[in-house]
C-alpha positions as a printed Julia matrix, in Angstrom:
391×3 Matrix{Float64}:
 102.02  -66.33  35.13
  99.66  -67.75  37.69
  96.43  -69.19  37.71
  94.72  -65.99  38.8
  96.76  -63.8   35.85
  95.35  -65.97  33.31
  91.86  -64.99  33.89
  91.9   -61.69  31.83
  92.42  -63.98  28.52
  90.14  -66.43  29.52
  87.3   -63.88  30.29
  85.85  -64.1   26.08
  86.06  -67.69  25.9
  84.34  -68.56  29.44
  81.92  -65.76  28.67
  80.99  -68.01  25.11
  80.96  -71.37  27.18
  78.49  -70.11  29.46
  76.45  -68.02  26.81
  76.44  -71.61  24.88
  75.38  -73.37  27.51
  72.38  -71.0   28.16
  71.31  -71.26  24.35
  70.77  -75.07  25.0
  69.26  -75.44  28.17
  68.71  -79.58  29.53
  66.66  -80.55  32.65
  67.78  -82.58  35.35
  69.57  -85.9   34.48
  68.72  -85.23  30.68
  71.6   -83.76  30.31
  73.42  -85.26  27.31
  74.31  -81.96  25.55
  75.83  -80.14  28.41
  77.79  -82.62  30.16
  79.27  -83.49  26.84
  80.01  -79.98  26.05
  82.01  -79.38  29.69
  83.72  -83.34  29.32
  84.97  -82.17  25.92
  86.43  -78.95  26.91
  87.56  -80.59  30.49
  89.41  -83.11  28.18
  90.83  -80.32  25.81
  92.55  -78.63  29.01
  94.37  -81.25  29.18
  93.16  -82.56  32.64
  94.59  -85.54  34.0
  91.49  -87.69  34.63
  87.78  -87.0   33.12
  85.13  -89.13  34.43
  81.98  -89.16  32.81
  78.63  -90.43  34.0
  78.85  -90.3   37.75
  75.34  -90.06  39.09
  74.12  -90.91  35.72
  75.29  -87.87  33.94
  77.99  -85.9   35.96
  80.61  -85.32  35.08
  84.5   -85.36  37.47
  87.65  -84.16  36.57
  91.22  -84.02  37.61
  93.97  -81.78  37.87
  97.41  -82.72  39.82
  99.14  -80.09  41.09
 102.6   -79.8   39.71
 103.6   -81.29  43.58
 101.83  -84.0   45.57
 103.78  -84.3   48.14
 100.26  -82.76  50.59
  98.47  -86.05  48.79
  95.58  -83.89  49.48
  91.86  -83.92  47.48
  89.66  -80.83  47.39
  86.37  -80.78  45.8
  84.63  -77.52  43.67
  81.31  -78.17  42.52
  79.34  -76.81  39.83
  75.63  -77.26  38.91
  74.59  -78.52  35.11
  70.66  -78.58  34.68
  68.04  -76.03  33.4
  64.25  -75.39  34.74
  61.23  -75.85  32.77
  60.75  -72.25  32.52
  60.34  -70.65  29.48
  62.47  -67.96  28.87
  61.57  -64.36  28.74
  64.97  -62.22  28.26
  65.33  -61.45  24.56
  68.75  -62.07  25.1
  70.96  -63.02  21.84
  71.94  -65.84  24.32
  68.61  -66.65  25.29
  67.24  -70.57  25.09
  66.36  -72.19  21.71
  64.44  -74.77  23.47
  60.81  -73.32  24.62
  59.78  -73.96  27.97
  63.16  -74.55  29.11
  65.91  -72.37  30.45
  68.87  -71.53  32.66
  66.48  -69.41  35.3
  69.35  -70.2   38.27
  72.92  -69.46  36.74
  73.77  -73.22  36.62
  75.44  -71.75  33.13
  77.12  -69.21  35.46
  78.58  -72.18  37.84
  78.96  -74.42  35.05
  81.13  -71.62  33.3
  83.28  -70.32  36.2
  84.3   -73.83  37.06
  85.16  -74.79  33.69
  87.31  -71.35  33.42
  88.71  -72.56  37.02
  90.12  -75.62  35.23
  91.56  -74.39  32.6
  93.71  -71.85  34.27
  94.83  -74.73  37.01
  95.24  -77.11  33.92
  97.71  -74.29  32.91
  99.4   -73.55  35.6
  99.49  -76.1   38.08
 100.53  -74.01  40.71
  99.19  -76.13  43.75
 100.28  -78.83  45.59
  97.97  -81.87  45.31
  94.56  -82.61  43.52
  91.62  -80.78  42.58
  88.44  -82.45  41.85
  86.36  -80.74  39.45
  82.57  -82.01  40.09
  79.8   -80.98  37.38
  76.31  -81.85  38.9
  73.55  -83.09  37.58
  69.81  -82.59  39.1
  69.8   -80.26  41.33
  66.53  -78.63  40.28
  64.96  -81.15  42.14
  66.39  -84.56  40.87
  69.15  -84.97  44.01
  71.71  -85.04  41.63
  74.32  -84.32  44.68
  73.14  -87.34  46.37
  73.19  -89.43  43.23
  77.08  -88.63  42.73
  77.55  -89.47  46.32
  75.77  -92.97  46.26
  78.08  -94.11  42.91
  81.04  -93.12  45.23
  81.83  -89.41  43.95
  84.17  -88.97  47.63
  85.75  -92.09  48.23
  86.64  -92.72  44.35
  88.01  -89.63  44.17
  89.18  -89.35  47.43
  87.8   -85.88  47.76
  88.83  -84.41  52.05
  86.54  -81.17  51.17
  84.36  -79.82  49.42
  83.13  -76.81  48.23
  80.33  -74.91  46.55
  79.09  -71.7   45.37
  75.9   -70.23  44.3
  75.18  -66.69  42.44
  72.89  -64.35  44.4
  70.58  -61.59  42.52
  70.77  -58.21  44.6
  73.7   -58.68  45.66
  76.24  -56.89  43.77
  78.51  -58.13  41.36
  81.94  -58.88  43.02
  80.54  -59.23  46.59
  80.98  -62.78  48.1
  77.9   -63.64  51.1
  78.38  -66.83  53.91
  77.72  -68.0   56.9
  78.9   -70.47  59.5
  76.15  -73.06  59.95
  72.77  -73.53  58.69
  72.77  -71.3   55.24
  69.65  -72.66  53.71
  66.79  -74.84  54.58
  65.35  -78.29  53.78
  63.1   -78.77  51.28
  59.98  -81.32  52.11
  56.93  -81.6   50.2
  53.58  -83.38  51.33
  50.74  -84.5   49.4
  47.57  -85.22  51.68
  44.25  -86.56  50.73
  41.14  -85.91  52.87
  38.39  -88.6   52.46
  34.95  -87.13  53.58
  31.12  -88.27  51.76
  30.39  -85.74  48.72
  26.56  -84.79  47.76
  24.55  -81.78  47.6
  25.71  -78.68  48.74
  22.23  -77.24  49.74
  22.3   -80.23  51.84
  25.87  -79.98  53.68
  24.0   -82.01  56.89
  23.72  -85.32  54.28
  27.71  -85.04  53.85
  31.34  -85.14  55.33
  32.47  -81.91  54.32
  36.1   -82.42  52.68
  36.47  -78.93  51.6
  35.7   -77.98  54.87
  37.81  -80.5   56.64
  40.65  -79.21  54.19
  40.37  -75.38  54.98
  40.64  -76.19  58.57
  43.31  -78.26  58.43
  45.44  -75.43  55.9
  44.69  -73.38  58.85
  45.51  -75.45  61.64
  49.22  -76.23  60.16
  49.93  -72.77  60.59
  49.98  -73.47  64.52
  52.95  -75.9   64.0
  55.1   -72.9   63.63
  53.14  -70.28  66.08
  52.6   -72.72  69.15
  54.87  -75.82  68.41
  58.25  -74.74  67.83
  60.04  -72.3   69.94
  59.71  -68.81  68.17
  63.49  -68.07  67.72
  63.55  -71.25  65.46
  62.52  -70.32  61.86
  59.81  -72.68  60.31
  57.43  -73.03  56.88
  54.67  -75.0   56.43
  53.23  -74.06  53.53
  49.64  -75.54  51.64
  50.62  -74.59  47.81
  47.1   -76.25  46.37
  44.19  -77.56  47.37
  42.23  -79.72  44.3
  39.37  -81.48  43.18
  37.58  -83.49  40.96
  34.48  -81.43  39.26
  33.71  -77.85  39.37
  30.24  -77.78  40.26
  28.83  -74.77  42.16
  26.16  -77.04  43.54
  27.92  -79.95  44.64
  30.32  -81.17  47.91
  33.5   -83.27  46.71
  34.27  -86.43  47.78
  37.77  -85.76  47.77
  40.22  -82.69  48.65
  44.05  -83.05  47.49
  46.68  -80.72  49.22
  50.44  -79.94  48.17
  52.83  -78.46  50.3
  56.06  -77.7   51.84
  58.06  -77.96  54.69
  61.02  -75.27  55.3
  63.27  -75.48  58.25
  67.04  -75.22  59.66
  67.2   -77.24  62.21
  67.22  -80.79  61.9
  65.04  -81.58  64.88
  62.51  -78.9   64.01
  62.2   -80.92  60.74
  60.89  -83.9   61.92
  58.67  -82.29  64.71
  57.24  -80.9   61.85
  56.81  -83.5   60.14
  55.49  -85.42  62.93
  52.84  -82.97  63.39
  51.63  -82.35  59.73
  50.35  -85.51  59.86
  48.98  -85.58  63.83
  47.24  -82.33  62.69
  45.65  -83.68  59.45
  44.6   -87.0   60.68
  43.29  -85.54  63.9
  41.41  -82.67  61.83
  40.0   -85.39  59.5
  38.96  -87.87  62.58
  36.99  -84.99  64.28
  34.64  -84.79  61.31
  34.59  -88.12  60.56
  36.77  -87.74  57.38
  40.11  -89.67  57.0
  43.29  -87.76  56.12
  46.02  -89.55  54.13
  49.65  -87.76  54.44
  52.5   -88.97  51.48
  55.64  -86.53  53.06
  58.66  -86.67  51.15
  61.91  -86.1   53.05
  63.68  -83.46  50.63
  66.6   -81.95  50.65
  68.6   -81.5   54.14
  69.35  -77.82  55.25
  72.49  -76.52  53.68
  75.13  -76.11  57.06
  78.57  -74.86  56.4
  80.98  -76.31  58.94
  82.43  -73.12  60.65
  86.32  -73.74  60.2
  85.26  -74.23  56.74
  83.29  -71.23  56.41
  86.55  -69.04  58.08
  88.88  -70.57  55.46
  86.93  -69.24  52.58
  85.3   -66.27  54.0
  89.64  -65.85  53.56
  89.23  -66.52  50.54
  86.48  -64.44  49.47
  88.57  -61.2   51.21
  91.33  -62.34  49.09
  89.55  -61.96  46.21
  87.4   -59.04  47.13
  88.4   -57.08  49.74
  87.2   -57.35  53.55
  84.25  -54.72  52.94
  82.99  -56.73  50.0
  82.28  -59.91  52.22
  79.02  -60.22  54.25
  80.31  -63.29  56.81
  77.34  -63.34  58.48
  74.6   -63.6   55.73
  70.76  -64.11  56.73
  69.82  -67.51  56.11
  67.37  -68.07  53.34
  64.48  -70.35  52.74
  65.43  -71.27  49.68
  67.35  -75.1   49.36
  70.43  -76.59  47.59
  71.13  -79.71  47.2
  74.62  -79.35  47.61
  73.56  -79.78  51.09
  74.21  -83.73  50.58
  77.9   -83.29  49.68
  78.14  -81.25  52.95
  77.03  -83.81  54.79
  79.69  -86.3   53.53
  82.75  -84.05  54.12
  83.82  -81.08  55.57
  83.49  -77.86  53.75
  81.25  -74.54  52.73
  79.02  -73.04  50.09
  79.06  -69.57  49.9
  76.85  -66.77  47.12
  78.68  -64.42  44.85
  76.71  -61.21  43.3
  74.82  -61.68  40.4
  73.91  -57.72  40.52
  70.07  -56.62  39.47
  69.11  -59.51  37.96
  65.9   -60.37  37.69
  65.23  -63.46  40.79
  66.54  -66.72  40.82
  63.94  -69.12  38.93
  62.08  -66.09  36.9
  61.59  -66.09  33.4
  63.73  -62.62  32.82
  66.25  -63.71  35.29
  69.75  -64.37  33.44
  73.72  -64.28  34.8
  75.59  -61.59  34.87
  78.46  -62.27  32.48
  80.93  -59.77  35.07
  80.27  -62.53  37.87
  82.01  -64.88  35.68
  85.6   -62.84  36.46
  85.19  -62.98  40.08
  84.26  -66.63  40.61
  86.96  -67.78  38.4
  88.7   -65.74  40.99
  87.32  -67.32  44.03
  87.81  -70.91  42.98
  91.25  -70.34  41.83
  92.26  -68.3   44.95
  90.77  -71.13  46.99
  92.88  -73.56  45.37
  96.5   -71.37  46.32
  95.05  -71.57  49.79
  94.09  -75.15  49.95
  97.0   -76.63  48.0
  99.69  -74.23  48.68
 102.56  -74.68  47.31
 106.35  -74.61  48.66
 108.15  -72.19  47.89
């Protein structure tokens, strides 16, 4: 029986690893629970290496193909951490930890992967090695990047990688890719604009900072209308706008700003960048203000390397049929830090259908047990096509 046949009695028990993972959501690199729940049942498989505490808390394991001979390494990654969202379902799975929750399927990915290795732990019907990465952090903490800095590719010697992500409204079984950039960076700015506070009958006495602010909220908008060339997509986006007091009557020293860069393209990134902070202090200077910019590289854009995206746009057919399989996917705004591992090798990250789900990140949002069957699916079918074996 091959890997793929095996699924239909694995289907219960993946379904209870994910639904037990949900119960006890974990946030970032606080992970204790979790990764010792998937390093236990990793180890219970019977796989031949389990690594624990790569980037702090991930987790890596291997399985050997019953041949070598390839000496090839292939990489499937799945996501660990929670959000500190509190959970509005009423599921019988749903969190026992308030203001946490699973709000982005990282249960899902957590549970297909884990199903992935037992069935390949069974069957070993692959030539070579399969590294089985469990993230940590990637709400946020970087946890991608943290596996690669503690040598996650070279220890393992992982050639590709791969990576999948579930997609609300898009139907359970259907598989959604693209070649290149798939999703964008992720940059954040704080900026502080200095003016002189007082009275606000007597605006004339002061250095407006509210004002200052509002015009410089609207000025970044220019960055994407008159800056960057309109068939490149671009966000800059003022989230909040604070300060101290809330006086009717009085003109704040002070104005702080959060925000957000989105973007694509690398070099529209840093233009961007670049001019957030031309914008501000120029703004601020006019009015004789001062504008100080913090920006925070974030994550890269997610870009799937196009041979790469072929292969398992393949693979996705295999699994679901040619009309199931959207190869040419809108990108989305959205980020992923699995962007990172990209970046080191060769490979793609592609959605599967979580159905009508409620979205990613909202507090009625939860998996669609049925997408566990067909990602299983995917990352085994990947594997026959990676590793194949002789016959």
């Amino acid at each position: 029986m091959s890997a793929t046949e095996r699924l239909d009695n694995l289907l219960p028990e993946i379904t209870g690893w994910r639904r037990e993972i949900h119960r006890h959501p974990e946030l970032q690199y606080d992970i204790p629970r979790t990764a010792g729940f998937v390093a236990n049942l990793l180890r219970e498989f019977g796989c031949d290496e389990v690594t624990e505490g790569i980037g702090r808390t991930g987790v890596v394991a291997l399985v050997h193909g019953r041949k070598r001979d390839s000496k090839r390494v292939i990489g499937l990654r799945a996501d660990m951490d929670a959000l500190p969202i509190t959970e509005a379902t009423g599921a019988e799975w749903a969190s026992t930890d308030p203001g946490k929750m699973h709000a982005c399927g990282h249960d899902g990915h957590s549970a297909m992967l884990l199903g992935a290795a037992r069935a390949l732990a069974d069957s070993r019907d692959f030539d070579g090695t399969v590294a089985l990465i469990f993230q940590p952090a990637e709400e946020g903490g970087a946890g991608a990047l943290a596996m690669l800095e503690d040598g996650l590719m070279e220890r393992f010697g992982i050639e590709r990688v791969y990576g999948m992500h579930n997609l609300p409204g898009l139907p359970v079984g259907e598989f959604a890719i693209r070649p290149g950039s798939l999703m964008a960076c992720a940059d954040q700015f704080d900026l502080v604009v200095t003016g002189r506070g007082g009275h606000a009958a007597m605006p004339h006495m002061c250095v407006d900072a509210m004002l200052v602010a509002a015009e410089i909220v609207v000025a970044l908008q220019s960055i994407a209308s008159r800056n960057v060339r309109p068939i490149d997509p671009l966000v800059v986006t003022v989230t909040t706008m604070s300060v101290d007091g809330d006086a009717y009557n009085v003109i704040p020293d002070k104005v702080h700003m959060r925000g957000t860069v989105r973007a694509f393209d690398e070099e529209v990134r840093l233009l961007a960048k670049r001019r957030v902070g031309e914008i501000a202090v120029g703004i601020a200077a006019a009015h004789g203000a001062v504008a100080e910019l913090d920006y925070e590289d974030g994550y890269p854009p997610t870009v799937n390397d196009a041979a790469e995206t072929a292969f398992v746009a393949d693979v996705a057919r295999a699994v679901a049929g040619t009309e199931r399989v959207d190869e040419d996917k809108p990108p989305v705004m959205g980020a992923e830090d699995f962007s990172y591992m990209l970046n080191a090798r060769p490979g793609a990250f592609i959605f599967c259908g979580n159905g009508d789900s409620a979205s990613l990140h909202h507090p009625e949002y939860d998996f669609d047990d049925e997408a566990l069957r067909h990602g299983c699916a995917y990352w085994l079918t990947l594997v026959e096509h990676a590793l194949p074996l002789a016959r």
